[in-house]
ChimeraX commands (.cxc) that place a marker at each C-alpha (Angstrom):
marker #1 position -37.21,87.73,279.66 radius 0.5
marker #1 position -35.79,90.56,281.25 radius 0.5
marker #1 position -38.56,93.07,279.73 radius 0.5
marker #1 position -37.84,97.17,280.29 radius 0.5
marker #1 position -39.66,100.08,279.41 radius 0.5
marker #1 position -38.50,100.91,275.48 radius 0.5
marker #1 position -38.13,97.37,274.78 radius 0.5
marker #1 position -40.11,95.29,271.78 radius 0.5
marker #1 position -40.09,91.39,272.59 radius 0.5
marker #1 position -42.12,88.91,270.27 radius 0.5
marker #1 position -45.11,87.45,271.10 radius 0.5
marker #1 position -44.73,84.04,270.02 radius 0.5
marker #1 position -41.64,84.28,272.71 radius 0.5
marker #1 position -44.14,85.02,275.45 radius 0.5
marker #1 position -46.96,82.83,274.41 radius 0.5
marker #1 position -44.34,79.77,273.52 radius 0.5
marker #1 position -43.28,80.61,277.73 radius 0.5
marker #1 position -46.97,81.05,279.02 radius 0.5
marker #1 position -48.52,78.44,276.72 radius 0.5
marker #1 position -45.61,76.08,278.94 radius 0.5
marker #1 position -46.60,77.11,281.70 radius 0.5
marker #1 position -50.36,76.10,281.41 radius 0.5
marker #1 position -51.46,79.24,280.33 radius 0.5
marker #1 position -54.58,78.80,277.68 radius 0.5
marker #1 position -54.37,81.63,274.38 radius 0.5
marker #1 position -57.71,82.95,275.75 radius 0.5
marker #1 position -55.91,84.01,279.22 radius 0.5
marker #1 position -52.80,85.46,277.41 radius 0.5
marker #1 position -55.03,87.30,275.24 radius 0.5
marker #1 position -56.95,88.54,278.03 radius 0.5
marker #1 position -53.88,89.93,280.16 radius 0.5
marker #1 position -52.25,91.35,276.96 radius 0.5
marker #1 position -55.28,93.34,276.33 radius 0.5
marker #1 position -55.97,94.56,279.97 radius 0.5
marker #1 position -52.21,95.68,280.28 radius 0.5
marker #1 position -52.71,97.55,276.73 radius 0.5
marker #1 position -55.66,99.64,278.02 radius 0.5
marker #1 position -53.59,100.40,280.92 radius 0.5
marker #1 position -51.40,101.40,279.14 radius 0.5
marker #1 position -48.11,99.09,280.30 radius 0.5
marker #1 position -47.64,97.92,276.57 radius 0.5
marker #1 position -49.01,98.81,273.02 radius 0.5
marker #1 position -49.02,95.70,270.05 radius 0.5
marker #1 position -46.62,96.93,267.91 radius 0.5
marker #1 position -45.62,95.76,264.30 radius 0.5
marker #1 position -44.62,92.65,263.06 radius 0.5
marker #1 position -46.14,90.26,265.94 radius 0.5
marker #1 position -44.37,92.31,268.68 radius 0.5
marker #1 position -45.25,93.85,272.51 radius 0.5
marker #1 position -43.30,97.42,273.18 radius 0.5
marker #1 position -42.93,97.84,276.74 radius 0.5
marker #1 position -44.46,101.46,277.35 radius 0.5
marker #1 position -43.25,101.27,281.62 radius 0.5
marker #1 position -42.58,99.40,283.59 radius 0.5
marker #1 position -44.87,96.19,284.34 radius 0.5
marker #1 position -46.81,95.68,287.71 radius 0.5
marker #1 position -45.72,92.63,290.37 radius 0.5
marker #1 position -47.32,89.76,290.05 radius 0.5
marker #1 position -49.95,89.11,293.34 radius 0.5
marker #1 position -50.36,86.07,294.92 radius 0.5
marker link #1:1,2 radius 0.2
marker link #1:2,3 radius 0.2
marker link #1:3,4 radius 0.2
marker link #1:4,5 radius 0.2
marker link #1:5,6 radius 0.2
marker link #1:6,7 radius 0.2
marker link #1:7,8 radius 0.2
marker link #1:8,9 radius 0.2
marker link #1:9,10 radius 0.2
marker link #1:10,11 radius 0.2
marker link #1:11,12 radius 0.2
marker link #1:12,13 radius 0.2
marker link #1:13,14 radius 0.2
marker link #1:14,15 radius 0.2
marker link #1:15,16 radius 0.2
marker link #1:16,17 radius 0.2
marker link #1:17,18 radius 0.2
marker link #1:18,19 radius 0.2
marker link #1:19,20 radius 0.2
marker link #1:20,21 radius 0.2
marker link #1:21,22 radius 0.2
marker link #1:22,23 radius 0.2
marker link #1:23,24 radius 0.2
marker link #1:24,25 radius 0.2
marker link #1:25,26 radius 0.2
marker link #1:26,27 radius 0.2
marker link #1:27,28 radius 0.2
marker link #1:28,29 radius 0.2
marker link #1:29,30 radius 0.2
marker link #1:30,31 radius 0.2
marker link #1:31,32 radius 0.2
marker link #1:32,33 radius 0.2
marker link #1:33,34 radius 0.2
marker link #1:34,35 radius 0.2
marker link #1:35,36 radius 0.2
marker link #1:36,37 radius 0.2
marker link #1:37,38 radius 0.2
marker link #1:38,39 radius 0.2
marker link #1:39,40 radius 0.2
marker link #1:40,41 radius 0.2
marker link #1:41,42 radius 0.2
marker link #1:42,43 radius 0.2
marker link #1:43,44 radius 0.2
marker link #1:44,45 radius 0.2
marker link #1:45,46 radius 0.2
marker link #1:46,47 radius 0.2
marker link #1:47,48 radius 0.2
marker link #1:48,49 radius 0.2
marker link #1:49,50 radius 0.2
marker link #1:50,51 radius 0.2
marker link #1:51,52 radius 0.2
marker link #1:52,53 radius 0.2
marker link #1:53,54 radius 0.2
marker link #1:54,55 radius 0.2
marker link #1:55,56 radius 0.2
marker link #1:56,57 radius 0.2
marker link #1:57,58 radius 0.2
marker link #1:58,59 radius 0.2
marker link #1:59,60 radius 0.2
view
């Protein structure tokens, strides 16, 4: 989605993406909320994500 720090993207982009991929809501949900307390995004308005830095790499 090409996401940067400073950026707002939709959520029902990222779950319509995730739920494709065979992610369940309840795992989204989950990962949303851990990167929130870490502070990597903050729920913003009007059923959005703002991208507070930049996100961590994915580990295998």
């Amino acid at each position: 989605m090409g996401a940067a720090p400073d950026m707002s993207i939709n959520l029902f982009d990222i779950g319509v993406l995730l739920g494709a991929s065979g992610f369940t809501q309840e795992q989204m949900i989950g990962v949303l909320d851990a990167l929130e307390q870490e502070k990597f995004i903050a729920y913003a308005p009007g059923n959005r994500l703002q991208i507070l830095k930049e996100l961590p790499e994915a580990e295998c």
